[in-house]
N, C-alpha and C positions, 0 to 999 in steps of 0.2 A: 634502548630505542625511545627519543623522546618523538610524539606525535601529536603535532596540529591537527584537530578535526574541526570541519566546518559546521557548526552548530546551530546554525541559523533559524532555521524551519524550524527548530523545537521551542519558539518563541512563538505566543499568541498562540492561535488554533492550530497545533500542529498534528499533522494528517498522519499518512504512514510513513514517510519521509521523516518527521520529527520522533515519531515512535523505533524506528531505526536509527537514529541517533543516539538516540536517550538508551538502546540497549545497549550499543554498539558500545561507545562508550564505555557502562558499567563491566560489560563483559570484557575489554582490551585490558582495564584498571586489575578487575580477577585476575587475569592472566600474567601479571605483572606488568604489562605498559603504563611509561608514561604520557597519561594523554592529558593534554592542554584543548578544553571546548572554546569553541574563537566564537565571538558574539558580539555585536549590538543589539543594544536594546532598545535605542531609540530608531532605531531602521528599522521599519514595516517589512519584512519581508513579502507581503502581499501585495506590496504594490510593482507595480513592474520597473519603475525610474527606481525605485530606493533598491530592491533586487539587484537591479546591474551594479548601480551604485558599489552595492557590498562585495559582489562577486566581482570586479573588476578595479574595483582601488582598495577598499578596508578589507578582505580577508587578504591580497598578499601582501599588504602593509603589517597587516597583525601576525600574519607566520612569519615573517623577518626578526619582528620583534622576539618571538618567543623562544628562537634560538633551537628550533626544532630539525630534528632530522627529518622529517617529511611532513607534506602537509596531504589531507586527506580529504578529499573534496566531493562532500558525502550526499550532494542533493543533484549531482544530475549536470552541473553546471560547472565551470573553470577558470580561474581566469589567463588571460591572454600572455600574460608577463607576473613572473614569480620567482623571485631567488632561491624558493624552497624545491626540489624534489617532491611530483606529484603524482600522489594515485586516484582516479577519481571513480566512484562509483555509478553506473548507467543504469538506474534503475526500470526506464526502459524508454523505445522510440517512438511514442506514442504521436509527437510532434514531428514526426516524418510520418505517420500511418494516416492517422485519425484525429485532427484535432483542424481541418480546415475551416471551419467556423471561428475561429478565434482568427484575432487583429493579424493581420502579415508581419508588423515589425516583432510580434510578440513569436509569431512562428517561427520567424527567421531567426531570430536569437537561442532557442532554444531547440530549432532544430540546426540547421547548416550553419550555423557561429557557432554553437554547441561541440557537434559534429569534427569541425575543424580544428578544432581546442582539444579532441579528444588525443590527437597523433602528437599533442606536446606530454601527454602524462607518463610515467613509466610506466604504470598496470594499469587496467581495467579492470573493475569489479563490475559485473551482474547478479538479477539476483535469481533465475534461470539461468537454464539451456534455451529455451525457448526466447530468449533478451539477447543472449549472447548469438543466435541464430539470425537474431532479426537485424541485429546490429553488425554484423559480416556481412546479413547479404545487400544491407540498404548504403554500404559505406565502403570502405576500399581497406579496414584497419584490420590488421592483420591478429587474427584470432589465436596467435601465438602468447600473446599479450593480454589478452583476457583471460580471466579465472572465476568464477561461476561460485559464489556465497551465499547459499541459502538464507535471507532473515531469519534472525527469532522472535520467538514469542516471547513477549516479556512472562517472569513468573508468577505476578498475581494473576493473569488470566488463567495460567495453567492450575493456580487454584481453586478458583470459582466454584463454590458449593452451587452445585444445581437445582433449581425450586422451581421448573415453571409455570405459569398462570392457569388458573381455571379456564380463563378466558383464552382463547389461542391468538399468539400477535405474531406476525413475520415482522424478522428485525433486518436493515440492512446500515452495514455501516461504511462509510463512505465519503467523499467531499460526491455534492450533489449535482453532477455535471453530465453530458451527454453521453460519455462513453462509458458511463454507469448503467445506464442501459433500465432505469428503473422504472419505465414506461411501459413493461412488459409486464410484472406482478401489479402491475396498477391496474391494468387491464384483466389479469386475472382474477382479481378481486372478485370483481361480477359473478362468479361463478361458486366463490366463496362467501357465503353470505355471514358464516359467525366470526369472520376472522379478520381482523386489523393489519396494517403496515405503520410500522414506524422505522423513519429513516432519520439516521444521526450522521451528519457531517456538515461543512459548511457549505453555504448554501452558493453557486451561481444562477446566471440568467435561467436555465433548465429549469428551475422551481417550478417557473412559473407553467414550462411546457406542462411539465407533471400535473401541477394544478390546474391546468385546464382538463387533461386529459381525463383528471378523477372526475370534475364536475359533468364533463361528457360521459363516462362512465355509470354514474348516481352513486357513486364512492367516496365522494369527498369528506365524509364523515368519519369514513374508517381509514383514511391517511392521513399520517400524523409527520412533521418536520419537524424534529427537535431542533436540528443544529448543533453547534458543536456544545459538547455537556464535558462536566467533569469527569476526572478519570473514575471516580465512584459511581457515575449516574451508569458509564459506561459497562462498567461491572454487573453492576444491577439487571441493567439491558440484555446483558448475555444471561445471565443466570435464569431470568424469567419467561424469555421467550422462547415460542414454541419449534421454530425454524428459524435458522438465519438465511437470507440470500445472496448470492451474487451475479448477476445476470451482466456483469461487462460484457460490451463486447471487444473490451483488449485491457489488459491489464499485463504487466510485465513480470510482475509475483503475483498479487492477489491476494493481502492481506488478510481481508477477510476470510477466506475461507481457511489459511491456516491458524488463524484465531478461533476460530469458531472450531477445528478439528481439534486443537489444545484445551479447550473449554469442556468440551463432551457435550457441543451443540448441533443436532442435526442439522446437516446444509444443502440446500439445492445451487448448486452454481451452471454457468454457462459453461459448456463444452467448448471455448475457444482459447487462444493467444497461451497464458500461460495456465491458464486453472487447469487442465487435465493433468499438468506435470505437477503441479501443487497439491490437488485432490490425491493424487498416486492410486486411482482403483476405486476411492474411498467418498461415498457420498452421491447424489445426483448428477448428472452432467445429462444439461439439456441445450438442443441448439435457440440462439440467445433471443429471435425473435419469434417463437411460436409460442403461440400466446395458450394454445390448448394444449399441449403439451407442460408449459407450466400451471396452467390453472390444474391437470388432472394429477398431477407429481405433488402440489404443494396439499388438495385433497388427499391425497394415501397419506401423508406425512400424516396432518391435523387428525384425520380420523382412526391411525391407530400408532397414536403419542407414545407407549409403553414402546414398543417393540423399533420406533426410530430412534428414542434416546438409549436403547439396548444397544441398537449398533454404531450410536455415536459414542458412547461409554467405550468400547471396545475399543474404536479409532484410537481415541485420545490418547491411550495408554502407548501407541506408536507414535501420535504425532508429538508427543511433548520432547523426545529424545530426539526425533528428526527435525525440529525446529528448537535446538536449543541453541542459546546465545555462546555456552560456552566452543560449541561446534564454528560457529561462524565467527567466532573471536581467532582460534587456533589457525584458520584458514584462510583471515584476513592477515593477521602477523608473518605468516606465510608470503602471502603475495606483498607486504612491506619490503620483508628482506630480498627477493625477488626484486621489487621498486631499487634496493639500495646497491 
């Protein structure tokens, strides 16, 4: 089985979407696939005209070319006319939920032209129950045809020697946008006075909410934007902090927290969208805007460090076999041959 994937996103700052790629990928290669990654490099994928651009004439121009038995259309997006046999992955409806602030032509593309594009592909991939639920009930596509793929974690996180700071820091990692919802441990802050936020992803217009919200706060000192860092700084970041967060209020897997479960990083996440089915039991689950309720959760964490990284050590040891690439490799080739 030779197999076009759309590689796109794993060019420049690529978020959890390029991180899914780049596993995905290695792990179809282990399992014996032949995969072919489809790329431009001189097309920004961040920008929204070079986006269409790519998703609507150079990737199905490039899987014709490669003479592939399917192509694999791994961010979310499809395009509209393609010689290849397609599966595409829906990592989740956020653009039908929750994303009314952004431009209209940019909603309508990626939600209902997305949407419509979905009833040409042969399979569905999600990376929930909870994606694959939200996508039956927001659309008419018959959930026969979807199948439900757990992300992995890539391996060096599952290595991570753990060393955290004297100093206690919440890590949150993420692209810095409104349905990240990080306006709530910012707020909490206040109530934490030894303890820092640093947040790594890239940055949109939200920043700046956030940055106001710390200086209304008197926190602005102890929040920190890195932006996107290297896969090493990233490493570092898990290994030395004291909590990770994720407070979305909708996330379709939820990267981080099963990063952070693979790590042997304690985590407080939001109780919504997909993180309770990601957490499975394991970790904090708080509702995503009480701001007391996070501030007194992320206190018990900080003030007794020994005994939350005890029971995030123990996690780990579960979630690295339930998040592993070779799992969501076996069960992607799966729904291929299902596609063929």
């Amino acid at each position: 089985m030779r197999i076009a994937l759309d590689a796109q996103l794993t060019i420049g700052s690529a978020t959890g979407i390029g991180e899914y790629v780049r596993g995905l990928t290695e792990a179809l290669r282990a399992a014996g696939a032949d995969v072919v990654p489809l790329e431009w490099r001189g097309c920004d994928p961040w920008r929204f005209d070079r986006r269409v651009l790519w998703d609507q004439l150079a990737l199905p121009l490039r899987a014709s070319f490669a003479r592939v038995d399917i192509l694999h259309c791994a961010s979310g997006t499809m395009p509209a006319v393609c010689a290849v046999p397609i599966v595409v992955t829906v990592h989740d409806v956020a653009w039908l939920r929750v994303q009314a602030h952004a431009r209209w032509y940019v909603r309508r593309y990626f939600g209902a032209f997305s949407v419509a594009r979905y009833h040409q592909a042969r399979r569905i991939l999600v990376d929930s129950c909870f994606s694959r639920d939200e996508l039956t009930e927001l659309t008419d596509i018959d959930p026969a045809f979807v199948d439900v793929v757990y992300p992995g974690v890539a391996q060096d996180v599952m290595n991570i020697e753990r060393r955290p700071d004297a100093q206690p820091f919440i890590l949150a990692v993420g692209t810095v946008e409104r349905r990240k919802n990080l306006e709530v441990v910012i707020r909490a802050l206040r109530g934490l006075p030894d303890a820092s936020l640093t947040a790594v992803g890239p940055f949109t217009p939200y920043r700046d909410v956030c940055e106001r919200i710390a200086s209304e706060c008197g926190v602005s000192d102890r929040v920190f934007f890195r932006g996107y860092v290297s896969r090493a700084e990233l490493l570092d970041l898990y290994s030395r902090a004291s909590v990770a967060v994720v407070p979305s209020a909708y996330e379709g897997f939820g990267y981080g927290v099963a990063q952070a479960m693979c790590a042997g990083v304690p985590f407080i996440a939001a109780n919504v969208s997909s993180l309770p089915e990601v957490a499975a039991g394991s970790g904090v689950l708080l509702e995503p805007h009480d701001v007391d309720a996070w501030e007194k959760a992320l206190a018990e964490c900080l003030s007794d460090a020994a005994r939350a990284d005890a029971h995030a050590c123990a996690v780990r040891a579960i979630a690295v076999e339930r998040f592993s690439w070779r799992a969501a490799a076996c069960t992607t080739i799966e729904a291929y041959r299902k596609a063929l």
